[in-house]
N, C-alpha and C positions, 0 to 999 in steps of 0.2 A: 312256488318260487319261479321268476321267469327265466325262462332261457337265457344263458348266457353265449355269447357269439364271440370268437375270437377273428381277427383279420390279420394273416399273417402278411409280411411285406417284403418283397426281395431286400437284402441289407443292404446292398450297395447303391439302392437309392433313398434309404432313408439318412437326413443329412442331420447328425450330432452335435449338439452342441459344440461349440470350439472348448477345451480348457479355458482357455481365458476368460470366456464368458460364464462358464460356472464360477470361476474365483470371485469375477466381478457379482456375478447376480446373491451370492453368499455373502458379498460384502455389503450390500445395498441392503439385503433382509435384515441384517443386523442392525443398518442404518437406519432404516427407516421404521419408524414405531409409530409415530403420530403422523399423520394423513396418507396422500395416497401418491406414488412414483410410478408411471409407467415407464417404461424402457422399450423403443424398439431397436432391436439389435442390426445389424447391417444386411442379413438376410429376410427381414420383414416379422420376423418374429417379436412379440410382444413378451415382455415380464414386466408382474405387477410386485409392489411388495409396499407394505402398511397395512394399516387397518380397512381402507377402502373408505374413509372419510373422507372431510374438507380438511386443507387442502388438496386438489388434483393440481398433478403437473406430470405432464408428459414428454420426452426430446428421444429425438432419434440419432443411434450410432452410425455416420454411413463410412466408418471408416474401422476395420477391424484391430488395428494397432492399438486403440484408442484401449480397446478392453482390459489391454496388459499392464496399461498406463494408468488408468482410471485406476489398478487395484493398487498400484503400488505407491501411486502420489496421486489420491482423489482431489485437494487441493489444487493443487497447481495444471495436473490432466483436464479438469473442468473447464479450468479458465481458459485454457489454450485452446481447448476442446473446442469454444464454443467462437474464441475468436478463429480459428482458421475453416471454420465451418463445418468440421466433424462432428459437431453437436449441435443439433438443432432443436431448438424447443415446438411442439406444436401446439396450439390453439392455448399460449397462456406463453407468459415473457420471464426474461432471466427474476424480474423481480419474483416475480411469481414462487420460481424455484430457490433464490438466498430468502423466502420466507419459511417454506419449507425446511432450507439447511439448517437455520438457527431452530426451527424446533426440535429438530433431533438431534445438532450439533453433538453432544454429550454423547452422545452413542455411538457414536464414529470410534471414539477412542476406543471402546470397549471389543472391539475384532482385537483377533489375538497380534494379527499381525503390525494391525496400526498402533497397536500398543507399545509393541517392541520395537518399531521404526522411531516412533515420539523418544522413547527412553533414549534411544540410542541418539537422535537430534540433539537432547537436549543435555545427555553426555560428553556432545562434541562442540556444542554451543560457545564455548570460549576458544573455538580456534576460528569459527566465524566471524565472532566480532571483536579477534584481537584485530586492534588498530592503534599501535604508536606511531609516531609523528613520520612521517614517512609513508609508511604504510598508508597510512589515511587518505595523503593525495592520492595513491594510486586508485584507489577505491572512489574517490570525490572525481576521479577526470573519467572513470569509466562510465559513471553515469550521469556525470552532467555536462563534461566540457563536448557536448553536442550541437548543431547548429540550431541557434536561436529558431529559424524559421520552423522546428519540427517541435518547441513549446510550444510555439503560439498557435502550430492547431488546437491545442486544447486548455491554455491557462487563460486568464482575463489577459489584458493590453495590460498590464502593470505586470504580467508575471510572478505572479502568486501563486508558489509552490506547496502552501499547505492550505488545511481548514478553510472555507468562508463562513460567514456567522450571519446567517440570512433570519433575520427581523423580522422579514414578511415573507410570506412568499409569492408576492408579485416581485421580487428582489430579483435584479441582474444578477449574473456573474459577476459583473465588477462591481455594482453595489456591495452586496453580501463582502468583499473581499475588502473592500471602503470601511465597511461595519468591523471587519477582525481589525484593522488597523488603528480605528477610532479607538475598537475596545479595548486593546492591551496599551493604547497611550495609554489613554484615562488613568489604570492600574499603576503606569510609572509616575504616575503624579510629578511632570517635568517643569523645572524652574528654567528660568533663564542663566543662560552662563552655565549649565551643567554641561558636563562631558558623558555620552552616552558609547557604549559599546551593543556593536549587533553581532552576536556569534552565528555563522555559518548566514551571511547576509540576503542570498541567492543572487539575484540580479539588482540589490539594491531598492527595492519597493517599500519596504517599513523602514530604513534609514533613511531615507528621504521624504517621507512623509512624516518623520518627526521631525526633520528640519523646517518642514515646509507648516507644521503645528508650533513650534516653539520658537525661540532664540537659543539652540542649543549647537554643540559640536557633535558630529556623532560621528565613529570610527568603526565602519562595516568591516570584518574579517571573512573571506571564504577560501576555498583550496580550491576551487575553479576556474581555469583562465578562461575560457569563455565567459562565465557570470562576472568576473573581475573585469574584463575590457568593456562590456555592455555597462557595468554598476556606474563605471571609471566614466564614460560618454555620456549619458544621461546627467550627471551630477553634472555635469560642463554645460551639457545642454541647457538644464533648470536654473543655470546661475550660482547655483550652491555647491561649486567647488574649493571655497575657502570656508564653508563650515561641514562639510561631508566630504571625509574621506576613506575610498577604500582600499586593503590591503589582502596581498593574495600569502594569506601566510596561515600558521595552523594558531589556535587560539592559544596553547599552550607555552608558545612562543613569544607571548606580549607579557610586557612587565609594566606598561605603563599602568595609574589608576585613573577608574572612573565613578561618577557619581549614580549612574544606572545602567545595569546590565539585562537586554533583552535577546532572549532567541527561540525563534518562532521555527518548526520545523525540522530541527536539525536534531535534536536528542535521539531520535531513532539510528543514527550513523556517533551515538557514541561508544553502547555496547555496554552490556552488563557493567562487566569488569570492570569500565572505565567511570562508572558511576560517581565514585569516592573522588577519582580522580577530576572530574570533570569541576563538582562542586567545592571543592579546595581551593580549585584555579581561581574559579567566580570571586569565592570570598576573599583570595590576595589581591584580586584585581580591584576590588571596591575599597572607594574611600574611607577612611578608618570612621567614618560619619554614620 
């Protein structure tokens, strides 16, 4: 049997892991089953945790906060993580790593404690997205009635707040965005002389490209005064202020009828709860046709 040698080390230079980073590195082993995550932690130290497969991905913590963060909202700690630079990926990119996520995604839940943080979300879930009429605006002006100039660093010149539907992928941004617009006319199968409603309008980009495809009326609804002034300008601009009109009010609040109701983007700001209520409205507001 070979000698065994022990090295003993003065204690007050040997440096311990922090608590937070044993939570964090407990909760990653858990997470990760299929491929392979390295972690360097802020002091240079390396944890591995998977199978040591494809895929590898690797980022570095240079900021120690992050560790307490990352255990307790790994969602949302990531993302911030990685925009304000405390997370850095090395030698492989964020894609890299949400390929990684979704293969283990399921396992995430399975820590005890992200179990019971879920349960507990989703127990409190209907005071999140209570939003009656009122309500709503406040929520609708906190995150959109922001200055134009800070969308269009990042949507197309039409200002297109959801999906694009890219065809090809030599496809622009504003092509692909061209494509969702065409796509969902087509679906309304639009006569002339109809009366169209756009619920939750944004800045007026698929209400006017119906007018600008038919002979129709269309009455965009949003709770944003900034997307309502910008919708309101453009229609004046295009010429198409006597058949596009928009209205800064909640959709709940309209009694008139119409012959097609369209809304692109805006379901996710209705909220569970409001489900039943949402699609009632629709069906009063459509022509008995």
């Amino acid at each position: 049997t070979p000698a065994i040698s022990t090295k003993f080390q003065d204690p007050c230079k040997v440096r311990l892991a922090p608590p937070e980073m044993l939570l964090l590195s407990h909760l990653l082993s858990r997470f990760v089953k299929t491929g392979t995550l390295t972690v360097i932690d802020a002091d240079g130290k390396q944890h591995r945790f998977g199978d040591l497969a494809e895929p590898r991905v690797t980022f570095r913590i240079t900021d120690r906060k992050l560790y307490r963060r990352m255990f307790f909202n790994p969602d949302l700690a990531l993302g911030e993580g990685y925009m304000d630079g405390t997370l850095q990926f090395i030698d492989c990119t964020i894609y890299d790593f949400l390929y990684l996520f979704n293969l283990n995604r399921r396992s995430l839940g399975s820590h005890p404690l992200q179990s019971v943080t879920r349960k507990i979300s989703k127990a409190f879930r209907f005071l999140q997205q209570h939003n009656p009429i009122g309500k709503a605006r406040e929520n609708v002006a906190h995150h959109y009635d922001l200055s134009r100039e800070l969308y269009a660093l990042f949507l197309d010149v039409d200002q297109q707040y959801s999906c694009a539907y890219f065809e090809d992928k030599s496809d622009t941004l504003e092509q692909a965005q061209l494509n969702k617009k065409r796509h969902i006319a087509a679906k309304l199968l639009l006569q002339p002389g109809q009366r169209v409603l756009d619920i939750g309008c944004g800045w007026g980009g698929m209400a006017l490209e119906l007018a600008q495809m038919e002979d129709v009326e269309v009455v965009g609804v949003t709770l944003s005064t900034e997307q309502h002034q910008v919708a309101t300008q453009r229609a004046r601009d295009l010429g198409l202020a006597d058949r596009v009109r928009f209205e800064l009010r909640d959709y709940r609040d309209l009694t008139e009828k119409f012959d097609r109701i369209v809304s692109v983007g805006m379901f996710e700001h209705v909220g569970v709860k409001h489900y039943d209520e949402f699609f009632n409205k629709v069906g009063h507001l459509l022509t008995d046709d």
